[in-house]
NUVORO-179056 format. One record per residue: residue number from 0; residue in one letter; x, z, y of N, C-alpha, C, O in turn. Coordinates in steps of 0.001 Angstrom, whole numbers, plus 500000, padded with zeros to 6 digits. Example, Ala and Ser with C-alpha at 12.3 -4.5 7.8 and 13.67 -1.06 7.14 Angstrom:
! NUVORO-179056
<marmar = 0; nulum = A; n_east = 513190; n_up = 507800; n_north = 494310; ca_east = 512300; ca_up = 507800; ca_north = 495500; c_east = 513200; c_up = 507800; c_north = 496700; o_east = 514236; o_up = 508465; o_north = 496681> $
<marmar = 1; nulum = S; n_east = 512850; n_up = 507080; n_north = 497750; ca_east = 513670; ca_up = 507140; ca_north = 498940; c_east = 512900; c_up = 507870; c_north = 500030; o_east = 513409; o_up = 508039; o_north = 501138> $
! end
This chain:
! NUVORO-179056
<marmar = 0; nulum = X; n_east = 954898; n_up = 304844; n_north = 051926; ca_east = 954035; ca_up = 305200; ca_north = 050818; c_east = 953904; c_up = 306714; c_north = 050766; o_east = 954907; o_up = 307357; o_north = 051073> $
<marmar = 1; nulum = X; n_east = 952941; n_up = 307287; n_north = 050462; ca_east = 952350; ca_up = 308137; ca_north = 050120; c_east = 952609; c_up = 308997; c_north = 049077; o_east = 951800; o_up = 308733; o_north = 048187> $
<marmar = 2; nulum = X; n_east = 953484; n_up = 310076; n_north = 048681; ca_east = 953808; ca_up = 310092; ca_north = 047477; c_east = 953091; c_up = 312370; c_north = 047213; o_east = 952767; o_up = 313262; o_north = 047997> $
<marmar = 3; nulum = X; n_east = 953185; n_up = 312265; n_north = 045960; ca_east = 952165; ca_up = 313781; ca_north = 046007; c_east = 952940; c_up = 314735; c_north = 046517; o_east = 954072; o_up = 314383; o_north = 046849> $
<marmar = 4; nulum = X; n_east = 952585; n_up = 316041; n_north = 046695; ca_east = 953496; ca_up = 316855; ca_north = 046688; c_east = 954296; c_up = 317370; c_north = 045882; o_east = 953990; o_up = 317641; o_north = 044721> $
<marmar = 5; nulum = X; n_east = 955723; n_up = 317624; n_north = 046528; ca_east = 956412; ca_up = 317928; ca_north = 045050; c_east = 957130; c_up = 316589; c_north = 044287; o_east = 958273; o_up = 316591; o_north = 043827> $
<marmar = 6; nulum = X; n_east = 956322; n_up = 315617; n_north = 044267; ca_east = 956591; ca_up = 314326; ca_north = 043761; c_east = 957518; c_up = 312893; c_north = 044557; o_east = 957640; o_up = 311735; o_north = 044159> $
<marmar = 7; nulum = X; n_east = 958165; n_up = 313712; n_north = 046062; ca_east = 958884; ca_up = 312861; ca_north = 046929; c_east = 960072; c_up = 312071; c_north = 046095; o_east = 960509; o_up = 312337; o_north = 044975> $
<marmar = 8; nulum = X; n_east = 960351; n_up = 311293; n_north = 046762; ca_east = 961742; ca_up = 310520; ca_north = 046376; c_east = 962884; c_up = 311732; c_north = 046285; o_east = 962531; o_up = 312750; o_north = 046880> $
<marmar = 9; nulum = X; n_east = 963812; n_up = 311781; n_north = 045830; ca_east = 964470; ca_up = 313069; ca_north = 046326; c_east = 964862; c_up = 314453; c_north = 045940; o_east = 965933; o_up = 315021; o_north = 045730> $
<marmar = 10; nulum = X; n_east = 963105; n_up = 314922; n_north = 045914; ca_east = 962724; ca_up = 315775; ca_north = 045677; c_east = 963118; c_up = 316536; c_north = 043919; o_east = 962639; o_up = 316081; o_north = 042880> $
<marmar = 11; nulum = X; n_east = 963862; n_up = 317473; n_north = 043972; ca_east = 964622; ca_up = 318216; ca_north = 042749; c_east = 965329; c_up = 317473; c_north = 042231; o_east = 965488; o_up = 317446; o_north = 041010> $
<marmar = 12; nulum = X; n_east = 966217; n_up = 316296; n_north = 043489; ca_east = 967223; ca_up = 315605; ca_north = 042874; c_east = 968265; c_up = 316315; c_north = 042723; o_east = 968631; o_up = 316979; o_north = 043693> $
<marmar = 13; nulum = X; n_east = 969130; n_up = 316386; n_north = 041315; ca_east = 970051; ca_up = 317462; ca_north = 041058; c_east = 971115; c_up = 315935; c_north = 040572; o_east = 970778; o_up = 314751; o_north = 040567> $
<marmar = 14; nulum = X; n_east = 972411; n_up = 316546; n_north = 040214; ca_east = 973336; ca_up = 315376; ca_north = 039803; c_east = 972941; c_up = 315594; c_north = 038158; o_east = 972335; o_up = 316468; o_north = 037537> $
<marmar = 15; nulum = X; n_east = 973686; n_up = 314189; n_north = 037759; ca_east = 973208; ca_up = 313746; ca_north = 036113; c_east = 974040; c_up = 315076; c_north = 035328; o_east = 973628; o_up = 315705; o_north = 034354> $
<marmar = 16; nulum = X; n_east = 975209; n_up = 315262; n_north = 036007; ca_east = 975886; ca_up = 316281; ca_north = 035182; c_east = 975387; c_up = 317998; c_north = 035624; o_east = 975872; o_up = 318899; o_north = 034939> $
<marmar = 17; nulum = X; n_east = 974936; n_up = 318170; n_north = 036161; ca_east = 974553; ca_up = 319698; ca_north = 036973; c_east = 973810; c_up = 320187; c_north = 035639; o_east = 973271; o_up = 319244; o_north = 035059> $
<marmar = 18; nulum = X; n_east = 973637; n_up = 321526; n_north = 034961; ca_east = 973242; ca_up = 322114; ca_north = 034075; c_east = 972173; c_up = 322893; c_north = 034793; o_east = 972540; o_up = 323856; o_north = 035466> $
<marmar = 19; nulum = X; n_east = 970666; n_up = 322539; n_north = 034721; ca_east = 970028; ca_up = 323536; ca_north = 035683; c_east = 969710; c_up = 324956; c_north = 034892; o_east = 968827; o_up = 325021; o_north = 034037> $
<marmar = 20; nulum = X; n_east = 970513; n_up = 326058; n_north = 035267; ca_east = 970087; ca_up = 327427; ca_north = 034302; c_east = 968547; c_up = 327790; c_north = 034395; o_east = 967783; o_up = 327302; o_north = 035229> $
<marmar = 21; nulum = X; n_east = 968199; n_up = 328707; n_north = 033432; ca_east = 966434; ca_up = 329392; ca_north = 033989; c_east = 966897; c_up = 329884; c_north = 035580; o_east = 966382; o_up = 329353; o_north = 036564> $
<marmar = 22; nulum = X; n_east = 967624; n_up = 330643; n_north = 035662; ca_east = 967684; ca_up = 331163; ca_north = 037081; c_east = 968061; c_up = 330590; c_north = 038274; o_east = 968155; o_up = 331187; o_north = 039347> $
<marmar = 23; nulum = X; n_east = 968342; n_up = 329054; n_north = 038008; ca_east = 968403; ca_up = 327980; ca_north = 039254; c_east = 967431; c_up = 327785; c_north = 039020; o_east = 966814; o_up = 328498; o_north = 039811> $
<marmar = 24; nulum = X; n_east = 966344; n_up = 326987; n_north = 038108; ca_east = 965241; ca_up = 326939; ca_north = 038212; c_east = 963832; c_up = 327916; c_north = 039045; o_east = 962858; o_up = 327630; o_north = 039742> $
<marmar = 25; nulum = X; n_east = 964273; n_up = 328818; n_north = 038630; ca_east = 963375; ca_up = 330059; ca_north = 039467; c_east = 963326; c_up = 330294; c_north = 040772; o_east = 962415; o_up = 330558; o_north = 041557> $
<marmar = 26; nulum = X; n_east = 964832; n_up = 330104; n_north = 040888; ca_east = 964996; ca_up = 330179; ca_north = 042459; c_east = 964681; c_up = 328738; c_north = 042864; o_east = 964291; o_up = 328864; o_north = 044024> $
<marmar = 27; nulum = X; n_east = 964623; n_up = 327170; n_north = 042489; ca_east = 964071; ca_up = 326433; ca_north = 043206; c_east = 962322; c_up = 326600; c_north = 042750; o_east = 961473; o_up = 326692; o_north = 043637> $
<marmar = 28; nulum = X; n_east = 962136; n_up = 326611; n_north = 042019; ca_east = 960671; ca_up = 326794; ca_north = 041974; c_east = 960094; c_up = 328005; c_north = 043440; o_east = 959357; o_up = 327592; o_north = 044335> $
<marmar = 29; nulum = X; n_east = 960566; n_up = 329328; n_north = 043394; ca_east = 959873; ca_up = 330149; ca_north = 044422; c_east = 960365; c_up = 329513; c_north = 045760; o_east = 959827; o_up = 329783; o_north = 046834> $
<marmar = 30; nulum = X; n_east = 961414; n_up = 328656; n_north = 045636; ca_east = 961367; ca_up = 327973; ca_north = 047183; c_east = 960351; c_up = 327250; c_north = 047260; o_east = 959545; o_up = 327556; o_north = 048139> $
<marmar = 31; nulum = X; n_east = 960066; n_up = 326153; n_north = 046452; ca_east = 959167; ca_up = 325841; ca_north = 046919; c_east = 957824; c_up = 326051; c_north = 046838; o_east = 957061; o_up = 325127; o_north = 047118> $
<marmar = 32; nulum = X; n_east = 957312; n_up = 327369; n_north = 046419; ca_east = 956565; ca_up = 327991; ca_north = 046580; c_east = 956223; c_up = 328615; c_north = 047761; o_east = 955058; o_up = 328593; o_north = 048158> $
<marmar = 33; nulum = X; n_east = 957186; n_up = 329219; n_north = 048425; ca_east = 957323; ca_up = 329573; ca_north = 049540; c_east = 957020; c_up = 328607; c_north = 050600; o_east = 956329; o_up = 329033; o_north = 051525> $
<marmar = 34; nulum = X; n_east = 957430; n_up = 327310; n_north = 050643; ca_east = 957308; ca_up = 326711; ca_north = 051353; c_east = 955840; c_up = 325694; c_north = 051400; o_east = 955233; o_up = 325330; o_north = 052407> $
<marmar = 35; nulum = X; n_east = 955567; n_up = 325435; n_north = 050154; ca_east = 953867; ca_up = 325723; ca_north = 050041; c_east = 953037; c_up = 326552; c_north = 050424; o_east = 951966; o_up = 326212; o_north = 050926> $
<marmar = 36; nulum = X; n_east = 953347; n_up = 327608; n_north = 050274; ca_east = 952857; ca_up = 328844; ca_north = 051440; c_east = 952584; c_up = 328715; c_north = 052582; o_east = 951500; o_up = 329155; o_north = 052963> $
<marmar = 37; nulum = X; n_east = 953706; n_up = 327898; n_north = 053757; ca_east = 954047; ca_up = 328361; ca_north = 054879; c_east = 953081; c_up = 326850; c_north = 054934; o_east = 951894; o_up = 327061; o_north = 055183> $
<marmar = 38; nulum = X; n_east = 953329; n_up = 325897; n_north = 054803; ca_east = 952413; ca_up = 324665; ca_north = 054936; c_east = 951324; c_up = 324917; c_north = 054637; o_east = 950576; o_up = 324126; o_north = 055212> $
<marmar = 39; nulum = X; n_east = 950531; n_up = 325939; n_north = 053741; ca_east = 948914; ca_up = 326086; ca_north = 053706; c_east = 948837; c_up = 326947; c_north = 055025; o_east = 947964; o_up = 326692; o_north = 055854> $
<marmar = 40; nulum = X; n_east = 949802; n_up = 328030; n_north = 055240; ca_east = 949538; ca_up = 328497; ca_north = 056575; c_east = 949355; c_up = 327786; c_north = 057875; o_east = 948383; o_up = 327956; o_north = 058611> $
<marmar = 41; nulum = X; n_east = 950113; n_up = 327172; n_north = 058054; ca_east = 950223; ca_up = 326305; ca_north = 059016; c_east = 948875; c_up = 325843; c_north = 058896; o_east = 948231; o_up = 326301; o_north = 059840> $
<marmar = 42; nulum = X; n_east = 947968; n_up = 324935; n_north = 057935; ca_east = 947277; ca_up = 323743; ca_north = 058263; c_east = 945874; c_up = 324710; c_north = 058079; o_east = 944822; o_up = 324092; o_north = 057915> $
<marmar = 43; nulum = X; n_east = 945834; n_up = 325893; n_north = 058096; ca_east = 944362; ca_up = 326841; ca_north = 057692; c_east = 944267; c_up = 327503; c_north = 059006; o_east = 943403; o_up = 328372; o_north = 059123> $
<marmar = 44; nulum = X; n_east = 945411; n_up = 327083; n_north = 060532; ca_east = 945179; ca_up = 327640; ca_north = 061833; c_east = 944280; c_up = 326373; c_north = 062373; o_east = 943612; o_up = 326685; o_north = 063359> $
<marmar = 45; nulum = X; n_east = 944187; n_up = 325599; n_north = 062129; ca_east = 943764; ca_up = 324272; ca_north = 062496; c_east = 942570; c_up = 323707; c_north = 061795; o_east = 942757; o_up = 322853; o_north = 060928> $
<marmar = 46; nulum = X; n_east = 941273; n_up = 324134; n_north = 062112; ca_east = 940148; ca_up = 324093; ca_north = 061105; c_east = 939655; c_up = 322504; c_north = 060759; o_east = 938843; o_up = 322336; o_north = 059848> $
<marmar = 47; nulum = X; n_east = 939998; n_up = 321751; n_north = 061258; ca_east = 940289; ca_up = 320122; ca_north = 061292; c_east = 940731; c_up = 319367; c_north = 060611; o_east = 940562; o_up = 318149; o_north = 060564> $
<marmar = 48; nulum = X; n_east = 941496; n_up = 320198; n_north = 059868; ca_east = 943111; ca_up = 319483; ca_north = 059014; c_east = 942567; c_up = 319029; c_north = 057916; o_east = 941448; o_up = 319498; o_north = 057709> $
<marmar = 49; nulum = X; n_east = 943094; n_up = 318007; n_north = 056842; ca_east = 942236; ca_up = 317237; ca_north = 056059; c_east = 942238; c_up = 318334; c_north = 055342; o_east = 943281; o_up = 318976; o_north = 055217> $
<marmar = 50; nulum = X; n_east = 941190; n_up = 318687; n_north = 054814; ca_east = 940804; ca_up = 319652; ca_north = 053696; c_east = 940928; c_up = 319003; c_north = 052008; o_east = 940833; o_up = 319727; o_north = 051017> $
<marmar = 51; nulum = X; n_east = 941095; n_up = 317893; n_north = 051970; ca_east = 941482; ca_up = 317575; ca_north = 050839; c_east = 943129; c_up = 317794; c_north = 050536; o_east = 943329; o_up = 318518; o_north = 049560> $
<marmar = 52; nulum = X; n_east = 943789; n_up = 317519; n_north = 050904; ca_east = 945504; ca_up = 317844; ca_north = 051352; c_east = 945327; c_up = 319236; c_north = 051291; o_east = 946059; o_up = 319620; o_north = 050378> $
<marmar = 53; nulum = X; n_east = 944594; n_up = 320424; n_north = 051906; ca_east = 944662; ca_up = 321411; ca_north = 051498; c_east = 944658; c_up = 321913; c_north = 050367; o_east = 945319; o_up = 322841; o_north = 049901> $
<marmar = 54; nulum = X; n_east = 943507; n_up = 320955; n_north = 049719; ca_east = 942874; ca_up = 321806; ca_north = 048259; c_east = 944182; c_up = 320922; c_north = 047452; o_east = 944090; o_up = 321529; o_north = 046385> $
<marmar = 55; nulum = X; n_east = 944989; n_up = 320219; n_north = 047282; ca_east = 945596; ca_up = 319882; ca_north = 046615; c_east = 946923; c_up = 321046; c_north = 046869; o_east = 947659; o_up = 321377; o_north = 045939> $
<marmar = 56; nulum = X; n_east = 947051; n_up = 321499; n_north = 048056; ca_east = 948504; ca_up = 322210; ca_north = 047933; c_east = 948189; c_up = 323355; c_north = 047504; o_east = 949044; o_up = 324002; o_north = 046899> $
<marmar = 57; nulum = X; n_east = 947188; n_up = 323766; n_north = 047662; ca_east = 946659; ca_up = 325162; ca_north = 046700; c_east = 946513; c_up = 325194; c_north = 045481; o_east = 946416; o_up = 326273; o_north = 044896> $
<marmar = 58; nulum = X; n_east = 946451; n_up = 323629; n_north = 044626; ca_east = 946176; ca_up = 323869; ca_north = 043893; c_east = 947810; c_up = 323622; c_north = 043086; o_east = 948003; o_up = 323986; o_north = 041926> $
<marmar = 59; nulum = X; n_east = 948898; n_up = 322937; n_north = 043955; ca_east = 950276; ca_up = 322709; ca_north = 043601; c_east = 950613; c_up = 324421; c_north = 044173; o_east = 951798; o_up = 324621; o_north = 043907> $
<marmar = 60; nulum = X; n_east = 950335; n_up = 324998; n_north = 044480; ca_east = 951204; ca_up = 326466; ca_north = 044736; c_east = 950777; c_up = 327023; c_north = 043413; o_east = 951605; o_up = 327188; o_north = 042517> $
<marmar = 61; nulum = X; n_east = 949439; n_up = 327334; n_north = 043252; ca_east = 948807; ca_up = 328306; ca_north = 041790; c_east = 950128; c_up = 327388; c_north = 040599; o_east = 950872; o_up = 328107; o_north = 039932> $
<marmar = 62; nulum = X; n_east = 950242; n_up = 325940; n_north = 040493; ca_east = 950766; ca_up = 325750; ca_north = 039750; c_east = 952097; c_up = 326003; c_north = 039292; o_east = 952493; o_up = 326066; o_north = 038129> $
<marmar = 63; nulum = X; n_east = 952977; n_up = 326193; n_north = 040767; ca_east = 953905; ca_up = 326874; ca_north = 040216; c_east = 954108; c_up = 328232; c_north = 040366; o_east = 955151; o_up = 328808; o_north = 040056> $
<marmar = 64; nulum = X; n_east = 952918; n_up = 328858; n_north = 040936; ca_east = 952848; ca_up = 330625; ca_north = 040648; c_east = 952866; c_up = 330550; c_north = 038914; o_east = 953427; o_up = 331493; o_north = 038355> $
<marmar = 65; nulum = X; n_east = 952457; n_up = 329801; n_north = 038321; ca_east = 951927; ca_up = 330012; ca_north = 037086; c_east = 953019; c_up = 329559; c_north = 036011; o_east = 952965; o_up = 329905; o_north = 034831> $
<marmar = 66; nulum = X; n_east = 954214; n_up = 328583; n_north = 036660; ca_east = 954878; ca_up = 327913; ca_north = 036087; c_east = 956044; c_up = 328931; c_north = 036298; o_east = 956592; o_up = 329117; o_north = 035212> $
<marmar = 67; nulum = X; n_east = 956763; n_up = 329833; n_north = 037536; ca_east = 956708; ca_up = 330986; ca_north = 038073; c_east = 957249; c_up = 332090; c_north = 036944; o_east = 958373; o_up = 332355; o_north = 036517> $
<marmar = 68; nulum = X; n_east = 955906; n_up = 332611; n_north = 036661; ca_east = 955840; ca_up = 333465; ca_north = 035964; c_east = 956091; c_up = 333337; c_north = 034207; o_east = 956629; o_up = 334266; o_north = 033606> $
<marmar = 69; nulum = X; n_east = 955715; n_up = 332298; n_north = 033616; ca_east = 955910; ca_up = 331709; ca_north = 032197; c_east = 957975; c_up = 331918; c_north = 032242; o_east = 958594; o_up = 332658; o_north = 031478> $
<marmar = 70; nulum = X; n_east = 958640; n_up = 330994; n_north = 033399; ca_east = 959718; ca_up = 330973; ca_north = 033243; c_east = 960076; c_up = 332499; c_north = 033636; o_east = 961238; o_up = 332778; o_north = 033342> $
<marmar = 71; nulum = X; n_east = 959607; n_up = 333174; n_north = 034020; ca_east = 960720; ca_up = 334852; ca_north = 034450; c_east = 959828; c_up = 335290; c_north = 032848; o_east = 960587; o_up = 336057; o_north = 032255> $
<marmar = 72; nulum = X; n_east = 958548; n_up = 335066; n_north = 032008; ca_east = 958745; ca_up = 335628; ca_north = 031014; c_east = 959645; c_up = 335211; c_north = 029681; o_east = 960001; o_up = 336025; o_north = 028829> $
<marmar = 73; nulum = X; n_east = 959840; n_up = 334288; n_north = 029667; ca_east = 961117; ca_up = 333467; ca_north = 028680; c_east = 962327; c_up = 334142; c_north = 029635; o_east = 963144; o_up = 334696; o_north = 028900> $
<marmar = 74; nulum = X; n_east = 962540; n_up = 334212; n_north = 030492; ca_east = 963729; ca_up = 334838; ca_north = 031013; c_east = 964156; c_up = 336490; c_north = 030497; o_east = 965285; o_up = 336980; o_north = 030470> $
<marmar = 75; nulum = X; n_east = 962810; n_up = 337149; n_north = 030100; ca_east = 962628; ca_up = 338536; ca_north = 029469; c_east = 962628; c_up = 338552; c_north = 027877; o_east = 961699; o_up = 338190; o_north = 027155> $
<marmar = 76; nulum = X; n_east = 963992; n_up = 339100; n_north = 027445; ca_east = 963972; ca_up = 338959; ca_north = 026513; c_east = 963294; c_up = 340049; c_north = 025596; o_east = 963427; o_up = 341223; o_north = 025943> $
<marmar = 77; nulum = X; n_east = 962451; n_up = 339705; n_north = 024252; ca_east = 961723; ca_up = 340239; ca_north = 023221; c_east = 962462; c_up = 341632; c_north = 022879; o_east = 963571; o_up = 341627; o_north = 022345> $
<marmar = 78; nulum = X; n_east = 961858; n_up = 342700; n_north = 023181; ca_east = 961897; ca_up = 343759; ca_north = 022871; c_east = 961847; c_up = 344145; c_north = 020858; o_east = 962660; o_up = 344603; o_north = 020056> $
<marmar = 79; nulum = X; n_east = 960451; n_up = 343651; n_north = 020779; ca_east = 960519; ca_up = 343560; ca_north = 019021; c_east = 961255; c_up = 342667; c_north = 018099; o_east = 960956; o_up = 342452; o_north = 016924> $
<marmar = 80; nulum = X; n_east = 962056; n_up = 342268; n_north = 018631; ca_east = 962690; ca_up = 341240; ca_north = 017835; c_east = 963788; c_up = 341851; c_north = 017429; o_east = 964593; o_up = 341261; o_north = 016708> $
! end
């Protein structure tokens, strides 16, 4: 079966007891950002490659560029407060 990206069996399996901090989070999020990266690279040398599978991992990278950045700003704490 077919499952989305990001969405594998497996995938950000952590144990029931593991406490994930913001800063484990960050660091698995830019991994796999990174590695969304290297897979749009890969499949944009190859002008063939399903272009739908593309537009979906581009559109799963922006999401966690975006998801990314929200968590390193909750990670910054309020100056005016």
């Amino acid at each position: 079966m077919n499952w989305p990206p990001g969405k594998e069996p497996g995938a950000d399996a952590e144990a029931a007891n593991e406490v994930l901090t913001p800063a484990m989070r960050l660091l698995q999020l830019q991994s796999r950002h990174r590695a969304l990266d290297i897979r749009i690279t890969e499949m944009q040398q190859y002008p063939y490659q399903n272009q739908i599978l593309l537009q979906r991992l581009k559109k799963e990278k922006l999401r966690l560029k975006d998801t990314i950045a929200l968590l390193k700003d909750d990670m910054i704490p309020d100056l005016d407060a």
